[in-house]
C-alpha positions as CSV (number, residue, x, y, z in Angstrom):
1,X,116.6,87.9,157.9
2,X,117.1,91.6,157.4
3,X,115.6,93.7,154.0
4,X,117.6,95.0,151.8
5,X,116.3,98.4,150.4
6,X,118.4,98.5,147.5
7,X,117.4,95.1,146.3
8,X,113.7,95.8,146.8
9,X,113.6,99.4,144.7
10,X,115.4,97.3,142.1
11,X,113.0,94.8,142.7
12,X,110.2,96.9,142.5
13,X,111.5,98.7,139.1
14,X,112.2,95.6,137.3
15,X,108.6,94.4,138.2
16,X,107.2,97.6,136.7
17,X,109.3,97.8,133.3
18,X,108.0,94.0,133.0
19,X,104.4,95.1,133.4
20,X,104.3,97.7,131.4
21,X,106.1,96.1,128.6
22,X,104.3,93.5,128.1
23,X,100.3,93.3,128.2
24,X,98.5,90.5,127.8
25,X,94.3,90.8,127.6
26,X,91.4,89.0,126.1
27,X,88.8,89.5,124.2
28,X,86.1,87.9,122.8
29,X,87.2,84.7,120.4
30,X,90.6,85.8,120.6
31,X,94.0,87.2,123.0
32,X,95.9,90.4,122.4
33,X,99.7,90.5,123.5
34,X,101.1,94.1,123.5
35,X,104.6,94.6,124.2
36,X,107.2,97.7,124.2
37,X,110.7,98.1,124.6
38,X,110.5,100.9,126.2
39,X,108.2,102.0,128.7
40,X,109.1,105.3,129.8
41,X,110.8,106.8,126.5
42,X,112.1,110.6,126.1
43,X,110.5,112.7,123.1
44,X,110.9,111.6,120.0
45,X,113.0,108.4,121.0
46,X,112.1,105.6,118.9
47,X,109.9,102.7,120.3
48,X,109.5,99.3,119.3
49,X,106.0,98.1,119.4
50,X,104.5,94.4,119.0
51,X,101.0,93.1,119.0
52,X,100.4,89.7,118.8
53,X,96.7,88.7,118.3
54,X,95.8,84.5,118.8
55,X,92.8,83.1,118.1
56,X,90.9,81.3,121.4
57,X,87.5,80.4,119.6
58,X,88.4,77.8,116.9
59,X,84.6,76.9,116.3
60,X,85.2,80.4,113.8
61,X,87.3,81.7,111.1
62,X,88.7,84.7,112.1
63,X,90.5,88.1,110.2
64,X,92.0,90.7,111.5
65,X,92.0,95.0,110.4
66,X,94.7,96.4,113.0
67,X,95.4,100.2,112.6
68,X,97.0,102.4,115.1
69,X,95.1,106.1,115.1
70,X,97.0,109.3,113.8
71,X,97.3,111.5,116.3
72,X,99.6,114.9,117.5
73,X,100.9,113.4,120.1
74,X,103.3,110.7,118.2
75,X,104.2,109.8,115.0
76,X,104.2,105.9,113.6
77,X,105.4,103.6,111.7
78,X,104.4,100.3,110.4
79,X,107.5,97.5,110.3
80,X,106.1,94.2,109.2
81,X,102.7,91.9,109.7
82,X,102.9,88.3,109.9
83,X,99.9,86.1,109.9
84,X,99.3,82.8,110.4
85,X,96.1,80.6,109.4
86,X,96.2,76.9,110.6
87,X,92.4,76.3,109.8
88,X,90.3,78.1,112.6
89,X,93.1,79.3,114.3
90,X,94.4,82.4,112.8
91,X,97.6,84.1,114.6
92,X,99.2,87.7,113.6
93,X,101.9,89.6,114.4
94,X,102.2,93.2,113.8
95,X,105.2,95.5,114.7
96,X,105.4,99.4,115.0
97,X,108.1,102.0,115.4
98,X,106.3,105.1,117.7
99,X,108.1,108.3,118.3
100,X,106.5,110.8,121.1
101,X,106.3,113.8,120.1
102,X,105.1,115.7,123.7
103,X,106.4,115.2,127.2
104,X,104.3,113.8,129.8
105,X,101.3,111.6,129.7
106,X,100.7,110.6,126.4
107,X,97.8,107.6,125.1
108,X,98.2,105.4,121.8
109,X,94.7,104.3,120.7
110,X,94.0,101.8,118.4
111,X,91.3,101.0,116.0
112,X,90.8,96.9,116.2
113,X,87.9,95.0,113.5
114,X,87.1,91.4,113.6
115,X,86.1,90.0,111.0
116,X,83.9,86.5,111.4
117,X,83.6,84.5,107.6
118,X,83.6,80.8,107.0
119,X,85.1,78.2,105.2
120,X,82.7,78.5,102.0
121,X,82.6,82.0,101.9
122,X,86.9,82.2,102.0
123,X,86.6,79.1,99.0
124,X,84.2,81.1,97.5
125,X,86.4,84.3,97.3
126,X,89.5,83.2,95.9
127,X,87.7,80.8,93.0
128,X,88.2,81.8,90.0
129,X,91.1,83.5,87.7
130,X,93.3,86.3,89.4
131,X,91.0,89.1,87.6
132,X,88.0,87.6,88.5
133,X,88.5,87.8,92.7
134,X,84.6,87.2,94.4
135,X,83.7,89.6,97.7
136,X,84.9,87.5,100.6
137,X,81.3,88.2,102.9
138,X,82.4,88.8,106.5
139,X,80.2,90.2,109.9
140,X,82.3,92.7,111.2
141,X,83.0,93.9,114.8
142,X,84.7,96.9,116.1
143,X,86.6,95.9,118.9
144,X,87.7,98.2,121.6
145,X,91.0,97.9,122.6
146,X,92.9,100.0,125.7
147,X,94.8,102.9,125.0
148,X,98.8,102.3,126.1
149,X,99.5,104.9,128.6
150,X,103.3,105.9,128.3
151,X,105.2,108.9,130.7
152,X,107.1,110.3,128.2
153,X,109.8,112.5,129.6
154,X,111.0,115.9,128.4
155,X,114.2,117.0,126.5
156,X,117.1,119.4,128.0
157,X,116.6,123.0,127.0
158,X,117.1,123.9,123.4
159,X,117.9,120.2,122.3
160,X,116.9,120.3,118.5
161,X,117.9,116.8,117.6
162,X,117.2,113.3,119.4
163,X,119.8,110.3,118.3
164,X,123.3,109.5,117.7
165,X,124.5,112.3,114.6
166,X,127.3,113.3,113.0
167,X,128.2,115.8,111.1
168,X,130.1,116.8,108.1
169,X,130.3,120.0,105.7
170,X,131.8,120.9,102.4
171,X,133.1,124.5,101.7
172,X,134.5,124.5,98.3
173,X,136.1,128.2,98.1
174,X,136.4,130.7,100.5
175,X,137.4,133.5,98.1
176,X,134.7,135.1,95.6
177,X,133.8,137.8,93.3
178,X,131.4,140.5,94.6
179,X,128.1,138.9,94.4
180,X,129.6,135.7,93.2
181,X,127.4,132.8,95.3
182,X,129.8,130.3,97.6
183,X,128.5,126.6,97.8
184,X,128.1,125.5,101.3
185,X,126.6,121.8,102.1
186,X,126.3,120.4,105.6
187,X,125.1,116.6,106.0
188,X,123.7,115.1,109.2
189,X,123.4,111.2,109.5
190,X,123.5,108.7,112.2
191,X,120.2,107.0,114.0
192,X,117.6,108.3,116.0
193,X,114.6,110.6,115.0
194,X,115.0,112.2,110.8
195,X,117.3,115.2,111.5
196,X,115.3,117.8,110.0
197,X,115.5,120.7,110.6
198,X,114.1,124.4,108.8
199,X,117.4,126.1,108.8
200,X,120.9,125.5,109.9
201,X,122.5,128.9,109.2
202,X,122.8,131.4,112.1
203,X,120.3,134.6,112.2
204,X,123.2,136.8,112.9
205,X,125.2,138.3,109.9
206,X,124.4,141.0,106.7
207,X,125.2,138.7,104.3
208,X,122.9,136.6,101.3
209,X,121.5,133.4,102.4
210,X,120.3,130.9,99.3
211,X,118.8,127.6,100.8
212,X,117.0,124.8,99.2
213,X,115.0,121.6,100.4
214,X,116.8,119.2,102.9
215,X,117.6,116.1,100.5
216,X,116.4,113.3,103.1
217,X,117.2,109.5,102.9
218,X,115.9,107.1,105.5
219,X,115.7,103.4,106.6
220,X,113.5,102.6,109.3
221,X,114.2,98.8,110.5
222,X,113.1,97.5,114.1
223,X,116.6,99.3,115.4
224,X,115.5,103.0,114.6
225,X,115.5,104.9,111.7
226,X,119.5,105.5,109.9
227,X,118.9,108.6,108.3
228,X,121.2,111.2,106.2
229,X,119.7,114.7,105.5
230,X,121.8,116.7,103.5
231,X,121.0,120.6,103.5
232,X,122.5,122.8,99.8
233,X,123.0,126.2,100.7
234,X,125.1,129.2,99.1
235,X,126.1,132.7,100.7
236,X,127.0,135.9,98.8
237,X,127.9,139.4,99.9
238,X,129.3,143.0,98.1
239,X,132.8,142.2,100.6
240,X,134.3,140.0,103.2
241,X,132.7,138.4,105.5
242,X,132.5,135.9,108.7
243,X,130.1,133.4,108.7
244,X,129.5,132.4,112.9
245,X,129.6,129.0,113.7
246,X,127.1,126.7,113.3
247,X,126.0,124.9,116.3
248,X,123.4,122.2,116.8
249,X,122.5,121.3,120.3
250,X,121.6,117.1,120.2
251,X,120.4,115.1,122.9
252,X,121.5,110.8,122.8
253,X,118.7,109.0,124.9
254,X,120.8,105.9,124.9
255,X,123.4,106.8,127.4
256,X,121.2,110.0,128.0
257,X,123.3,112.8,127.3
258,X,123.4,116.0,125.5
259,X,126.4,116.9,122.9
260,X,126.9,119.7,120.2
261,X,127.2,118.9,116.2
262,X,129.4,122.2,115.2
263,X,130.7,124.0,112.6
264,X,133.6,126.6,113.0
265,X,133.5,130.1,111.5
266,X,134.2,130.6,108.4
267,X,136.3,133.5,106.5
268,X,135.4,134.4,102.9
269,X,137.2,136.8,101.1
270,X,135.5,138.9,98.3
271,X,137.4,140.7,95.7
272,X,136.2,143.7,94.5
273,X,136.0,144.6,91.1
274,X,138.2,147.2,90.0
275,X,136.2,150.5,88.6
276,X,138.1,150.5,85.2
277,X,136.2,147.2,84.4
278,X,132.7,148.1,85.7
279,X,132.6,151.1,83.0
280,X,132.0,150.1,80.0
281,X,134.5,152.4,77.4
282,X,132.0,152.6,74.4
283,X,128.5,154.4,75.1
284,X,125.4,151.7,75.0
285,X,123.6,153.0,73.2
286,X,125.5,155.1,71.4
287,X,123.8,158.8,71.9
288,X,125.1,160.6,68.8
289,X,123.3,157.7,66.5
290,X,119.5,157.8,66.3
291,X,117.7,154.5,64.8
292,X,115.3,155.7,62.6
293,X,114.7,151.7,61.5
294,X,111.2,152.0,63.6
295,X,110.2,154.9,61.1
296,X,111.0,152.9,57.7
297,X,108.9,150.1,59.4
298,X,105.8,152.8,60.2
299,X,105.7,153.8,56.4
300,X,105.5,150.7,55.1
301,X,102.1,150.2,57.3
302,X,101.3,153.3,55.9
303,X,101.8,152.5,52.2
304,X,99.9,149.0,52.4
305,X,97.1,151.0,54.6
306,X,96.3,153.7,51.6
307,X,96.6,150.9,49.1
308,X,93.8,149.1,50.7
309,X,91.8,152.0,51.2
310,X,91.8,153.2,47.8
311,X,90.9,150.0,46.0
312,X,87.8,150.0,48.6
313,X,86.8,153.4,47.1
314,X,87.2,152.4,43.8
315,X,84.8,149.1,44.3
316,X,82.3,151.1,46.3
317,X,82.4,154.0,43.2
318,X,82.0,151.2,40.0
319,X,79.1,149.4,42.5
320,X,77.3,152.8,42.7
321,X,77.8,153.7,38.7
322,X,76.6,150.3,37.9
323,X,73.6,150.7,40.2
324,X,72.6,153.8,38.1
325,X,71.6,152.3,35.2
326,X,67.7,150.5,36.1
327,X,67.0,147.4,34.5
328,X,63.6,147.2,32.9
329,X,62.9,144.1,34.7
330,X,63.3,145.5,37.9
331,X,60.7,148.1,37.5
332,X,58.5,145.3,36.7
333,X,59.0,143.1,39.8
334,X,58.3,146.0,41.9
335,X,55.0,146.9,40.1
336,X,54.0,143.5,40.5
337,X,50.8,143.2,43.3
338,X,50.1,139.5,43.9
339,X,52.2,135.9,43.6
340,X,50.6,135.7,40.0
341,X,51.6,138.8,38.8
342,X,54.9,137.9,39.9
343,X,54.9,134.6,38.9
344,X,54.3,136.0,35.0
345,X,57.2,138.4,35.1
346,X,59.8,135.8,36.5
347,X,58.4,133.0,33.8
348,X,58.9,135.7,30.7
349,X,62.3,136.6,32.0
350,X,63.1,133.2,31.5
351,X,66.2,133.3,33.7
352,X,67.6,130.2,35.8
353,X,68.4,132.4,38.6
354,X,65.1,132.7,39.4
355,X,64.0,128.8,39.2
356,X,63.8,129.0,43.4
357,X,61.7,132.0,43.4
358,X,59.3,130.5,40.7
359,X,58.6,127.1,42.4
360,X,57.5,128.9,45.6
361,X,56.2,131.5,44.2
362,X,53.6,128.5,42.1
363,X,53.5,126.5,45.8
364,X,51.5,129.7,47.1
365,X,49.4,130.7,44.5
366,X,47.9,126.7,44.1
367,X,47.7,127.2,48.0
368,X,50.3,124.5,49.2
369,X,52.0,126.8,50.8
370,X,52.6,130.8,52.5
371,X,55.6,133.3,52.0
372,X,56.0,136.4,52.0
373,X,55.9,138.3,48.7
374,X,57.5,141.4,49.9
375,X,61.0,139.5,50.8
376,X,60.4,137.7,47.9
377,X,60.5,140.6,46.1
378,X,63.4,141.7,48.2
379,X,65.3,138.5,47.2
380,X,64.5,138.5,43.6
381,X,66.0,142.1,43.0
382,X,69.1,141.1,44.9
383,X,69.8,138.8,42.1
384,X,69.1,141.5,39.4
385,X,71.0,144.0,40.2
């Protein structure tokens, strides 16, 4: 019987996509299934990712802590997580949506913990009330897992989106005052990788550009992600102007080919405004007028500022009179050498100002305790005068 090449490359291909889609290993007390739809994706086309994990040693009670590592190279997702526990024989299912962000050879590593508990400890965790949760006490393993190896091939030239994308855009006017800001919003929805992108209007052109955040809304399922990003922009300018078109070059890896999103020129005509209604007829301010309202304001500071300072002179003058006339008694206070002398002056003067002075003044002379009979002194004439 005679070979058939054709049959045999197709052969050969379909043997390849099956091992590489699907990998089945074991580890120790358990199996890992890892399967993906697509083995050899383009750049940031969406992959579907499964891991199923199945327990082999049921003399154990097994957990699982899955995570796939962050890395440059792609950008993940995390569908859904099943598990199933049937006693000692614990089954989970986890499912990813990867997008490859570089062309060529590219790994996905994995971080992988098993956890080894037992029945009492699990019973012993989950007792009591839903506030009062007990440490579940597990010995944990790092398992090492293979990195997937995936050829991830490269974009056409200038390809700015990856996905099926349409697009839409809203111009409300096209005619405008000088200056006067024209609305301009262009959506982009459809599936494939979050249509994002930092700007959308041409480079060429003289004219104002206002932009704002992309408004993003997506839904990521285990077909893709269905995305709308919706980009608010506004242009201004002194006259008329064209905008260019907008063109975004997109690339569909489904059927694999590239196609344009576009958006024709656009005309806007600005008015000018006439020269009559830029001058203003009455002068502003008014030169002829002087405001003299700041000077009325400065002599009233003045007047309140005088009136202070003279009633501060007077004070100061009556305190000085009043200090010229010497009481007898404070002649006697200073002449006074000791505590006891002291003492005798303040008990004949018989005041009750001094009834402070005199109990400390008796606490130091029967020797309970010291002060000091100069500031004593000090204090005492204070209150005199």
């Amino acid at each position: 019987m005679k070979n058939n090449p054709g049959k045999q490359g197709k052969l050969g291909k379909l043997i390849s996509f099956l091992f590489l889609s699907v990998l089945v290993l074991h580890a120790e007390d358990f199996a890992y299934t890892f399967k993906v739809d697509k083995p050899h994706p383009y750049v940031k086309e969406a992959v579907l990712l499964t891991l199923d994990l199945d327990q082999t040693n049921h003399d154990k009670v097994l957990l699982f802590d899955f995570k796939i590592k962050q890395s440059d190279a792609y950008r993940f997702q995390r569908l859904d997580i099943k598990e199933t526990d049937t006693g000692h024989h614990a089954q989970v299912h986890y499912m990813y949506l990867i997008y490859p962000l570089k062309s060529g050879k590219i790994n996905i590593n994995f971080d992988l913990l098993k956890k080894v508990t037992t029945e009492d400890s699990v019973a012993y965790s989950f007792s009591g009330d839903r506030d009062n949760v007990k440490g579940l006490v597990t010995v944990d393993t790092a398992v090492t897992l293979p990195p997937l190896e995936w050829e991830v091939k490269a974009l056409p030239e200038g390809t700015k989106l990856v996905g099926d994308f349409t697009l839409t855009a809203q111009i409300k006017q096209h005619k405008a005052k000088a200056h006067e800001p024209l609305p301009f919003q262009i959506s982009i929805q459809g599936k494939g990788y979050p249509p994002v992108l930092p700007t959308l209007l041409p480079e060429e052109g003289n004219f104002t550009r206002f932009t704002e955040k992309p408004v993003i809304h997506s839904v990521v399922s285990r077909q893709g992600t269905q995305s709308t990003v919706t980009y608010s922009m506004a242009l201004s300018h002194s006259q008329s102007f064209t905008l260019p078109p907008v063109e975004i070059k997109a690339f569909n890896p489904q059927n694999e080919k590239s196609y344009r999103l576009t958006v024709p020129p656009q005309h806007f005509e600005i008015s000018k405004a006439e020269r009559s209604v830029l001058l203003d007829k009455n002068d502003s301010p008014r030169v002829l007028e002087a405001d003299w309202s700041w000077l009325k304001t400065l002599l009233g500071y003045l007047v309140v500022f005088a009136a202070g300072y003279l009633t501060a002179l007077s004070w100061k003058w009556r305190k000085k009179s009043t200090k010229g006339v010497t009481s007898p008694l404070v002649q006697k206070v200073q002449n006074c050498k000791d505590e006891k002398a002291l003492l005798q002056v303040l008990m004949a003067a018989d005041h009750k100002d001094f009834g402070t002075s005199i109990e400390k003044l008796e606490a130091s002379y029967y020797g309970e305790v010291k002060i000091n009979l100069k500031n004593e002194k000090q204090k005492i004439l204070e209150q005199i005068q």
